[in-house]
N, C-alpha and C positions, 0 to 999 in steps of 0.2 A: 454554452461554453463553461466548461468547468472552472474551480479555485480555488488555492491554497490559501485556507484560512489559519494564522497565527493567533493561537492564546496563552496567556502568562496563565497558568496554573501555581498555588503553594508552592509547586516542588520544583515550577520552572518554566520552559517554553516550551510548545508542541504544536504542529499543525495537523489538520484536517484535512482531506484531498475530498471537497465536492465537485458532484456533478452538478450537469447544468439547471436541473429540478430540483437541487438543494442537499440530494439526499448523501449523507457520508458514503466516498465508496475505501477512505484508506484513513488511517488515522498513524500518529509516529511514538517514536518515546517520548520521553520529556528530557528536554535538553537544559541544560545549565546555562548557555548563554541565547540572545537572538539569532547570533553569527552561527553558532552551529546547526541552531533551528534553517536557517536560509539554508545552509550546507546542506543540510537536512531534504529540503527541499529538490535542492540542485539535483543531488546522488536520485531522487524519484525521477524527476525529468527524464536524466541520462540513461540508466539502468533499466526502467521499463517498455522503454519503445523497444530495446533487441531482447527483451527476458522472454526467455520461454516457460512453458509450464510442465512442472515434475509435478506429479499426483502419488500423492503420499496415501490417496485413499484407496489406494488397488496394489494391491499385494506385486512387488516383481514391477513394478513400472521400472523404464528405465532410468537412470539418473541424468539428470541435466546438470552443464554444467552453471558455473556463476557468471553474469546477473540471472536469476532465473524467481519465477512465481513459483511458489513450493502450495497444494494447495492438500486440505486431509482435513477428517472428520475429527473436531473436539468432544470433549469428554459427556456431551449432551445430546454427541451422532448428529452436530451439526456441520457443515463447509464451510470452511474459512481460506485465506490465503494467505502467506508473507514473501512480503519482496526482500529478496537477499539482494545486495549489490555485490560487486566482481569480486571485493576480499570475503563475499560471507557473509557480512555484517543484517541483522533483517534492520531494513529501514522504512518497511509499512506491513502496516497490518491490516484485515479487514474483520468484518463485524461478522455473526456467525447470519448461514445461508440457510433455509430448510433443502431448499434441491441446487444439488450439483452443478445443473445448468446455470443458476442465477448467478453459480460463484463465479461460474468462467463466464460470465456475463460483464460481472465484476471487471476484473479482471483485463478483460477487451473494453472498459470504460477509462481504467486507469490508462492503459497503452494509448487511447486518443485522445483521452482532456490532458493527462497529466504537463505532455511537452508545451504546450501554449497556454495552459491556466495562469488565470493572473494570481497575484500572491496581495491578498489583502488582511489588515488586522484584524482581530475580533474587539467587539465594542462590549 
């Protein structure tokens, strides 16, 4: 089972979305207080189980609408994703993929750990 791990960073608070082998599948901003961080949290829970996935990385795909997984290649021709929720806002990211398949891999991990991950602090 997956978990939201919360860490104080300098700049503020952020969580982590692991899966159940540890490994990061989403990571957030940094937030200014704990309380937004949980928000933070909540909005993945909610917003991911109905997002769909718009691919940024193929020319002409069609546009989905919000919550949705926006997923396209960064500037080192790697796959990544971010989760918009319903106004727009991205409130996860993911780390970059060598192949496509692992992002939507990604992707269908966050869609089933996310809603029942426990939320624990970082030490």
């Amino acid at each position: 089972m997956g978990k939201f791990v919360i860490k104080t960073t300098k700049a503020g608070v952020k969580f982590d979305l692991k899966a159940g082998n540890g490994e990061i599948i989403a990571s957030s901003e940094t937030y200014k207080s704990l309380a937004s961080c949980k928000n933070g949290i909540e909005s993945v829970r909610k917003n991911s189980a109905k997002a769909e996935i718009e691919d940024l990385s193929v020319e002409g795909s069609p546009v989905v609408k919000h919550p949705k997984f926006q997923m396209y290649l960064d500037k080192a021709g790697e796959y990544r994703f971010r989760l918009r929720a319903t106004n727009g806002q991205v409130i996860a990211v993911s780390e970059g993929y060598k192949k496509k398949a692992s992002c939507v891999n990604g992707i269908e991990s966050i869609k089933k750990n996310a809603p029942d991950a426990e939320v624990v602090t970082a030490e």
